[in-house]
C-alpha positions as CSV (number, residue, x, y, z in Angstrom):
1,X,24.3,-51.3,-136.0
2,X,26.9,-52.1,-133.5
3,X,29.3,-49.4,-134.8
4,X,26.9,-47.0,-134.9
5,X,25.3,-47.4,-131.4
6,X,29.2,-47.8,-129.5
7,X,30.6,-44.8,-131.3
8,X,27.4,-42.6,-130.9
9,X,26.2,-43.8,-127.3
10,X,29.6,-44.9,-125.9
11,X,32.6,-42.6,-127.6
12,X,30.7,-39.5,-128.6
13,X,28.2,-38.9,-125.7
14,X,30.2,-41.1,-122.9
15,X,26.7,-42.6,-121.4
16,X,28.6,-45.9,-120.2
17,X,31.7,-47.8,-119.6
18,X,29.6,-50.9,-121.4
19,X,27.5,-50.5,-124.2
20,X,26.2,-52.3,-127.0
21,X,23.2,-54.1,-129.0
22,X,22.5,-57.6,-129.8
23,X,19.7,-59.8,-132.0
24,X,17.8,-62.7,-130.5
25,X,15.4,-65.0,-131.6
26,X,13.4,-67.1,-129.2
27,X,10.8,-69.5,-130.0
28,X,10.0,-67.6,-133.2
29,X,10.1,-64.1,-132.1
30,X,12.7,-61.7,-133.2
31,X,13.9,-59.0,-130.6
32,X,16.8,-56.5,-130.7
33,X,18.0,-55.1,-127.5
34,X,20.0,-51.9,-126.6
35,X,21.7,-52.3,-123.7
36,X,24.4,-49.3,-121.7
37,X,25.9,-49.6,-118.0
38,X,26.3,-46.2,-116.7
39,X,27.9,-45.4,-113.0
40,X,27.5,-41.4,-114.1
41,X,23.7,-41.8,-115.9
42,X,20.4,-42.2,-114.2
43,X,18.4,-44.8,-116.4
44,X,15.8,-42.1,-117.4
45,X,18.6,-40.1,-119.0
46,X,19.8,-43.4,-120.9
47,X,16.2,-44.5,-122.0
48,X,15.8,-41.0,-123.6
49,X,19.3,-41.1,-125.1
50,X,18.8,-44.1,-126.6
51,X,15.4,-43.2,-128.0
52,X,17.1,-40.2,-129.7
53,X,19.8,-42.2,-130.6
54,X,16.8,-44.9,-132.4
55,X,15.3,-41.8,-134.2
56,X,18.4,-40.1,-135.4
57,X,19.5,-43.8,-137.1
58,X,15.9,-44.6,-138.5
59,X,16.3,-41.6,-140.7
60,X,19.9,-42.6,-141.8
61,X,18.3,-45.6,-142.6
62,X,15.2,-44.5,-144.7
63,X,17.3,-42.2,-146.5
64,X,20.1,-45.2,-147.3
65,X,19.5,-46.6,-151.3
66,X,19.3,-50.1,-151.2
67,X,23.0,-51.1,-152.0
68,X,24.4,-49.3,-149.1
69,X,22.0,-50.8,-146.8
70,X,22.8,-54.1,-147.8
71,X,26.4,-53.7,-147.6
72,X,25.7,-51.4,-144.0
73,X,23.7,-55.0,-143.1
74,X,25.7,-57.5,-143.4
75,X,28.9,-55.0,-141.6
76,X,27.1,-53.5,-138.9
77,X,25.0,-56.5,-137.8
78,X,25.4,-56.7,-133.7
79,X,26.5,-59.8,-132.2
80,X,24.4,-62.7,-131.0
81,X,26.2,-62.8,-127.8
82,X,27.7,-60.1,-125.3
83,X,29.4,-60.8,-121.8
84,X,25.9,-60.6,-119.7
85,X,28.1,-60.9,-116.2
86,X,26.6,-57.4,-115.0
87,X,22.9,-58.1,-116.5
88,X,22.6,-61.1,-114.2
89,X,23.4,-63.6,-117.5
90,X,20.2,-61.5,-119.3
């Protein structure tokens, strides 16, 4: 999901000079984050893109057959770690 989030979010609409995803799991619970830096967005206008951008993929993946989302899976994972410098090491 990487790809899919830096080309759409980053190259096509030019919200940020950094963004990206990444997977955590801490003490049990799964999470998946989202994250753009943006000197030329407002964080309202990021929240909503990003919540477009989450809608638009969900369909891509619900009308994915199961071979191509296996194969999209184990491509398009997004990193366990990012440089967190700007985000205060979160």
């Amino acid at each position: 999901m990487e790809e899919p989030i830096f080309d759409e979010l980053r190259t096509k609409q030019q919200l940020g000079y950094s963004v990206g995803c990444r997977k955590g799991d801490g003490n049990g619970t799964l999470s998946f984050t989202i994250f753009l830096q943006s000197d030329s967005h407002n964080g309202l206008t990021l929240v909503e893109r990003v919540q477009e951008f989450i809608k638009s993929f969900s369909v891509t993946l619900s009308t994915m057959d199961s071979t191509t989302f296996s194969e999209q899976g184990k491509e398009q994972c997004c990193t366990d770690s990012f440089s967190s410098s700007a985000f205060g090491g979160y």
